[in-house]
C-alpha positions as CSV (number, residue, x, y, z in Angstrom):
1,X,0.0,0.0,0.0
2,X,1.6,3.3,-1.1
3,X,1.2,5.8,1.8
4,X,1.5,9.5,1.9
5,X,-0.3,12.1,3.0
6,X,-2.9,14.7,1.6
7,X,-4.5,17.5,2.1
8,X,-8.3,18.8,1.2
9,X,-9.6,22.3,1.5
10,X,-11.5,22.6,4.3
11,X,-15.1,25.3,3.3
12,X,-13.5,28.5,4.7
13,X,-12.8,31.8,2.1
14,X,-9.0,32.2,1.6
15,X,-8.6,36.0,2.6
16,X,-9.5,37.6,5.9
17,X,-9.5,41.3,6.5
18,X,-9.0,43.9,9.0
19,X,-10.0,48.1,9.6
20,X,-8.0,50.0,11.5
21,X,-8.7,54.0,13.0
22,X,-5.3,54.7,13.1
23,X,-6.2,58.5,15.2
24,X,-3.6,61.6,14.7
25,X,-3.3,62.7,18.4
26,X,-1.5,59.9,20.9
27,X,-4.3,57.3,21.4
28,X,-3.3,53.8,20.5
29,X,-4.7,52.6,17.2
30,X,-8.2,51.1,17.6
31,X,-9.4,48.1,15.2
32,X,-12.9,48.8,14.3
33,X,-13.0,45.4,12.5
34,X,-11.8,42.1,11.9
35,X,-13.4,39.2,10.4
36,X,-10.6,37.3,12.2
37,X,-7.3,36.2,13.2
38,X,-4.9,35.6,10.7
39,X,-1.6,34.8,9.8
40,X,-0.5,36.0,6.9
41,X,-0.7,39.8,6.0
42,X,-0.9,40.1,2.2
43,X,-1.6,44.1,1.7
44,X,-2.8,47.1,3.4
45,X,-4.4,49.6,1.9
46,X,-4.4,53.4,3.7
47,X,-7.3,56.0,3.5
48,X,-5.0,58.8,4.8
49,X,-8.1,61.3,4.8
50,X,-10.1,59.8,7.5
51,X,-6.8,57.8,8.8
52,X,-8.4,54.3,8.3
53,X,-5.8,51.6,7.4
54,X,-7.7,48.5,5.4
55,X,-5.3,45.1,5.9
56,X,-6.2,42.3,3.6
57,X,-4.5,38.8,5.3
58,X,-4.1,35.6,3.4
59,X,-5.1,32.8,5.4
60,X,-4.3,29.6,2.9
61,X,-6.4,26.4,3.3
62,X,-3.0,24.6,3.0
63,X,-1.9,26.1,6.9
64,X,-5.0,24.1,8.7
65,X,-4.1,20.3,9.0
66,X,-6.1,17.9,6.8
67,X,-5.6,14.7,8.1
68,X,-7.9,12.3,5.5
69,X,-7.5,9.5,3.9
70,X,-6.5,9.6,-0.2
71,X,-7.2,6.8,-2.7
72,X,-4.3,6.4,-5.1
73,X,-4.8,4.8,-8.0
74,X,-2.2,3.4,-10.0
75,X,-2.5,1.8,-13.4
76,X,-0.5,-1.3,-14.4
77,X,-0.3,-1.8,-18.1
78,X,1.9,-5.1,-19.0
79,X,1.1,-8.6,-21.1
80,X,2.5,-10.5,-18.6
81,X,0.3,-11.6,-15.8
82,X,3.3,-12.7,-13.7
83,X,4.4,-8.8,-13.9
84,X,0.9,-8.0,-12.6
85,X,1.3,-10.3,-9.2
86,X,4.2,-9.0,-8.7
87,X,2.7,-5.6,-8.8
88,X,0.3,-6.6,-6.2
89,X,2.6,-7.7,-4.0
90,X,5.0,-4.6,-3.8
91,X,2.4,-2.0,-4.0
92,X,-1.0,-3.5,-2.7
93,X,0.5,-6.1,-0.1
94,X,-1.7,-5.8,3.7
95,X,1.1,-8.0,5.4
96,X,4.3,-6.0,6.2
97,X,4.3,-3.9,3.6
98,X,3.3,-0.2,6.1
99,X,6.5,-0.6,7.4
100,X,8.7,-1.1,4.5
101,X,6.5,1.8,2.6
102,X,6.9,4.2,5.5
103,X,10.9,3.8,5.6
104,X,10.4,4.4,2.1
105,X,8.8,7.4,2.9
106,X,11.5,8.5,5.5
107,X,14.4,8.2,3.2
108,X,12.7,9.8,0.5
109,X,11.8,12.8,2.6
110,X,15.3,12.6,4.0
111,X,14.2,12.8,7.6
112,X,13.7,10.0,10.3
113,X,9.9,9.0,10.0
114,X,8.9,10.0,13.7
115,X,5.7,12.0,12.4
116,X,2.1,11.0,14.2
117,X,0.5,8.3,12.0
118,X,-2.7,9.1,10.1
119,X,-5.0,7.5,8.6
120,X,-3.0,5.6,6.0
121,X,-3.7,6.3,1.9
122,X,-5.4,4.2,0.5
123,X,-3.9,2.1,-2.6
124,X,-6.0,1.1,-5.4
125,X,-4.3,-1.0,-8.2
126,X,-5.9,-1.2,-11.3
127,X,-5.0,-3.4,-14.5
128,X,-4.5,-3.8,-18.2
129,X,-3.1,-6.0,-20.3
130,X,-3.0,-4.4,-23.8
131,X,-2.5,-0.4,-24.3
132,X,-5.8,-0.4,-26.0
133,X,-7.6,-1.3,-22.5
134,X,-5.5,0.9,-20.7
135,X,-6.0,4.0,-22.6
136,X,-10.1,3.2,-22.6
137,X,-9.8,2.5,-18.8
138,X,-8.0,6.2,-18.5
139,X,-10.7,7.3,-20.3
140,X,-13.3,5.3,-18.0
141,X,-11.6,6.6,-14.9
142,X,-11.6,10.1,-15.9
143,X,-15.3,9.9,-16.8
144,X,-16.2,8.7,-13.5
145,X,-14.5,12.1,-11.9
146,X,-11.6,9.5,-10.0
147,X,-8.7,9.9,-12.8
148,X,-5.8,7.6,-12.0
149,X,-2.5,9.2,-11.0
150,X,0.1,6.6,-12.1
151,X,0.7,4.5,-14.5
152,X,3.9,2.0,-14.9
153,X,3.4,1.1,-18.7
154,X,5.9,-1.4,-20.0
155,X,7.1,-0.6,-23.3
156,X,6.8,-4.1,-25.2
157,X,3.4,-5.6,-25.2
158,X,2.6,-7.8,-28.8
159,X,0.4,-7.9,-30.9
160,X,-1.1,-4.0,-29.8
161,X,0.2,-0.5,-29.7
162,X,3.5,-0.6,-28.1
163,X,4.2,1.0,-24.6
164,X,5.3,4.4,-26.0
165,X,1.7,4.7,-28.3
166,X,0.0,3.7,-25.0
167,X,1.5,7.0,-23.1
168,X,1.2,9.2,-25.9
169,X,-2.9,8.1,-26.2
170,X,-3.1,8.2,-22.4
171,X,-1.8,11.8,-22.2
172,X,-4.0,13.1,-24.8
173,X,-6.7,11.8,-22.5
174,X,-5.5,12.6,-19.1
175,X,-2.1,14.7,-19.5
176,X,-1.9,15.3,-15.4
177,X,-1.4,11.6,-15.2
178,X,2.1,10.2,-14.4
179,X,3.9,7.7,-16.1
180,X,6.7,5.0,-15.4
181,X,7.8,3.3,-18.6
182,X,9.5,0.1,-18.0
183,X,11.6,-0.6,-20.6
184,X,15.1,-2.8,-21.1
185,X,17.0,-0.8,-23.0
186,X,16.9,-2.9,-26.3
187,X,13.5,-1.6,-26.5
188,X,13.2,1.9,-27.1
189,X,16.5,4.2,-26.6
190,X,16.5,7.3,-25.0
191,X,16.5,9.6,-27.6
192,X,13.9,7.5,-29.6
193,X,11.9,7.8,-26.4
194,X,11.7,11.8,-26.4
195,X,11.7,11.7,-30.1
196,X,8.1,10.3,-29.1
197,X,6.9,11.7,-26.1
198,X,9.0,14.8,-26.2
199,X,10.4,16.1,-22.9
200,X,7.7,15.6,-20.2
201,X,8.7,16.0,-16.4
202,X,5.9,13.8,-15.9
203,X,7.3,10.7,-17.5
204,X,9.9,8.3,-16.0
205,X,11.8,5.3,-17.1
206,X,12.7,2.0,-15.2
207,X,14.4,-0.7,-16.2
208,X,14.2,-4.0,-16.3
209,X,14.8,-6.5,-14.6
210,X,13.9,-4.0,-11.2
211,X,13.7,-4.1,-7.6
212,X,10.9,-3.8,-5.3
213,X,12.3,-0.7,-3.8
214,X,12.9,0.9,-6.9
215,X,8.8,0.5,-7.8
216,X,7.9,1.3,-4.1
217,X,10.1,4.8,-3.9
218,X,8.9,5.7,-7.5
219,X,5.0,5.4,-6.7
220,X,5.5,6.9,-3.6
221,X,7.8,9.9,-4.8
222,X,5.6,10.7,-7.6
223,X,2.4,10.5,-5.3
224,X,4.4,13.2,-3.0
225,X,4.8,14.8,-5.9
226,X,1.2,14.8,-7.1
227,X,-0.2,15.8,-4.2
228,X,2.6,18.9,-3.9
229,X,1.2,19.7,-7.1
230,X,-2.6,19.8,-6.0
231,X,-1.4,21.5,-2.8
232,X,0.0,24.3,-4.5
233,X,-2.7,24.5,-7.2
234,X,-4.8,25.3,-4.1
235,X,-2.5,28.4,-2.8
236,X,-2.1,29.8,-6.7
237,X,-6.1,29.7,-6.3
238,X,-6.4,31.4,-2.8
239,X,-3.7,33.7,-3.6
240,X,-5.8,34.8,-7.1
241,X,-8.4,35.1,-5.0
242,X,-7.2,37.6,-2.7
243,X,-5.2,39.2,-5.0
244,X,-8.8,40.1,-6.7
245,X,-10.3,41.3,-3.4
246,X,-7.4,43.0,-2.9
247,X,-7.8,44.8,-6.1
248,X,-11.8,45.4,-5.3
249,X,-10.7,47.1,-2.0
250,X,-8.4,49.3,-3.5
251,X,-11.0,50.5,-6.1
252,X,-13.4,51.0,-3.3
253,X,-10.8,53.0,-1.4
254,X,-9.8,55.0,-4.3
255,X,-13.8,56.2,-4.8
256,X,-14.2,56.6,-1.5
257,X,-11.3,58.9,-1.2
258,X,-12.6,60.7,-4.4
259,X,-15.9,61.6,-3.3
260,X,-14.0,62.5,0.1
261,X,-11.8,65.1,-1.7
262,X,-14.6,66.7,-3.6
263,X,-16.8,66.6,-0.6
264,X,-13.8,68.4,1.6
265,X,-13.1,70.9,-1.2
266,X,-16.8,71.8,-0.9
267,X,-16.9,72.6,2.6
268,X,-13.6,74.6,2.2
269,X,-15.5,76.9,-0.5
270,X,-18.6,76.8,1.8
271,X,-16.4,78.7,4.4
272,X,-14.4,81.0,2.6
273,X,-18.0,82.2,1.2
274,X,-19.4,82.1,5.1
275,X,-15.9,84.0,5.8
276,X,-16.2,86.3,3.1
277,X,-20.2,86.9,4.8
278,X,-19.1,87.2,7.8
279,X,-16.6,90.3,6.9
280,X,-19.0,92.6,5.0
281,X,-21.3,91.7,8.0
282,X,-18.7,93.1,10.1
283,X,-18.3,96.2,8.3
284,X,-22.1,96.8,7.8
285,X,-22.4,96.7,11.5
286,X,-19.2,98.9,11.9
287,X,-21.5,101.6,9.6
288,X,-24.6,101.3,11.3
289,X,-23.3,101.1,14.8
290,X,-21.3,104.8,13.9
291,X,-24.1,105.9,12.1
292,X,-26.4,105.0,15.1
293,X,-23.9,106.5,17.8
294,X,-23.2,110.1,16.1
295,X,-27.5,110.1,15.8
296,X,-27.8,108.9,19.5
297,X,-24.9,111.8,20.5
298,X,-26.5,114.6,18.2
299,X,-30.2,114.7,19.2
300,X,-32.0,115.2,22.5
301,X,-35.2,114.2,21.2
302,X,-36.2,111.2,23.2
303,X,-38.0,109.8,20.4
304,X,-35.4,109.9,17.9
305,X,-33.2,108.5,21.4
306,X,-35.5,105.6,21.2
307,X,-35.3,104.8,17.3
308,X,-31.6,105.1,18.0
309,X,-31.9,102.2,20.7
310,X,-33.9,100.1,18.8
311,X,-31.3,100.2,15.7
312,X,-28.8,98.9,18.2
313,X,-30.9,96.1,19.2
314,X,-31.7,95.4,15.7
315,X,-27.7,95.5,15.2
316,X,-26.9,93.3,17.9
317,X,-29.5,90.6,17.1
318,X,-28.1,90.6,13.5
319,X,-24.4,89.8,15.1
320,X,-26.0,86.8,16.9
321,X,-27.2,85.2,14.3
322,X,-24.6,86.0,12.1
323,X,-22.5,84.2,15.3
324,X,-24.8,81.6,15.0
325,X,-24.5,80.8,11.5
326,X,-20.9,80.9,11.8
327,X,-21.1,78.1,14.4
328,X,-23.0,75.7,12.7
């Protein structure tokens, strides 16, 4: 059983986010919202007018732990039957073979293989004898939404299409999928091989007569390998993702700071023309309370004394609201 482990996105939107009132006199920034803790901080985005700060976090799927169970599937395309047993036994074995597959693992990985089991992949060994039945079961497999990850192909396999036709049918198919080609090296050489397939970094070549090892290490490095690739397939897609809300914010900010400049350049003009009142105010009072005084100085007539008066009042009651207006 080839084990290794993978990882499924849990339901939970890639980016998080974060406003901050970030106040000009010494008061310790105040968050105003956050839609949670995160780790990574991707981008922030400042209004300076109103001193908001807007951080967008990344917070990838690929940081929570997954632990689940994954079905490999690996194809076997050979003529021989004896080559298919012997398949079965190095890959699909249930006695012994956990412990020879996980210090596979461990010296592939380079490390000593003291991680916390899971719950062990699961492998599922499928078979073909001709490349004709293999490319149809490719086809079959991809149908049903469960596409097969590997396939060891040997190259010789009378009286059908050779190994090499096999791949090159199976990648027009399923081109994700990965390939061993086991081949002795009277078969195909090396440059006859790429002449064929053409430089794939999907596409490997083992020789006969082989090992166990060499078959166990191979399924298991190019399962790593496949599931690295979903795994950062995932990130490209959060990271996208943000990258577009990021984008979205910023052309809300950028408005928002529009409509913020015109609306402060209308307030300035709505004082300079409540200043500019307020002035010939001043000196329309200045006139009338001189006018009023040299009246109220010159005459002892205690009516005109009282019309005097009452243009003061009048005065004075205009300065208040005047005040008043100013105020608002």
């Amino acid at each position: 059983m080839v084990t290794a482990m993978a990882c499924t996105p849990p339901p939970t939107p890639p980016w998080k986010w974060a406003a901050t009132w970030k106040p000009t006199h010494p008061v310790a920034p105040r968050v105003l919202h956050s839609s949670c803790s995160c780790q990574l901080k991707m981008r922030t985005l400042d209004n300076q007018l109103h001193n908001i700060s807007l951080s967008l976090y990344l917070k990838p799927r690929l940081l929570q732990e997954c632990p689940m169970e994954y079905t490999n599937r690996i194809l076997v395309v050979d003529d021989d039957s004896s080559i298919h047993e012997a398949f079965t036994k190095i890959l699909a074995s249930d006695h012994g073979s956990h412990e020879s597959l996980d210090a596979a693992r461990a010296a592939f990985m380079g490390v000593p293989d003291k991680q916390p089991k899971r719950g062990s992949d699961k492998c599922e060994l499928l078979h073909a004898h001709q490349g004709e039945e293999a490319v149809q079961a490719v086809k079959q497999a991809v149908a049903a939404g469960t596409p097969i990850d590997l396939a060891f192909v040997d190259v010789r396999m009378p009286p059908g299409m050779n190994g090499v036709e096999t791949v090159r049918h199976i990648w027009q198919v399923a081109p994700m999928t990965e390939i061993v080609l086991c081949t002795a090296w009277s078969d195909y050489s090396h440059e006859e091989t790429l002449q064929a397939l053409g430089q794939n970094h999907r596409l490997l070549i083992l020789k006969k007569p082989f090992e166990s090892i060499e078959v166990r290490q191979m399924a298991l490095a190019l399962h790593e390998k496949r599931r690295a690739a979903e795994r950062e397939a995932i990130l490209i897609e959060d990271l996208q993702a943000a990258s577009r809300e990021t984008k979205s914010y910023a052309a809300s900010l950028v408005t928002a700071n529009r409509a913020l400049s015109l609306s402060k350049k209308a307030m300035d003009h709505a004082a300079r023309l409540k200043t500019q009142a307020l002035e010939d105010l001043t000196l329309e009072l200045r006139d009338l309370i001189e006018t009023v005084m040299g009246q109220f100085l010159a005459t002892n007539d205690p009516q005109e004394m009282e019309q005097a008066i009452k243009q003061a009042q009048d005065l004075l009651a205009r300065a208040e609201e005047a005040r008043g207006h100013s105020q608002a």
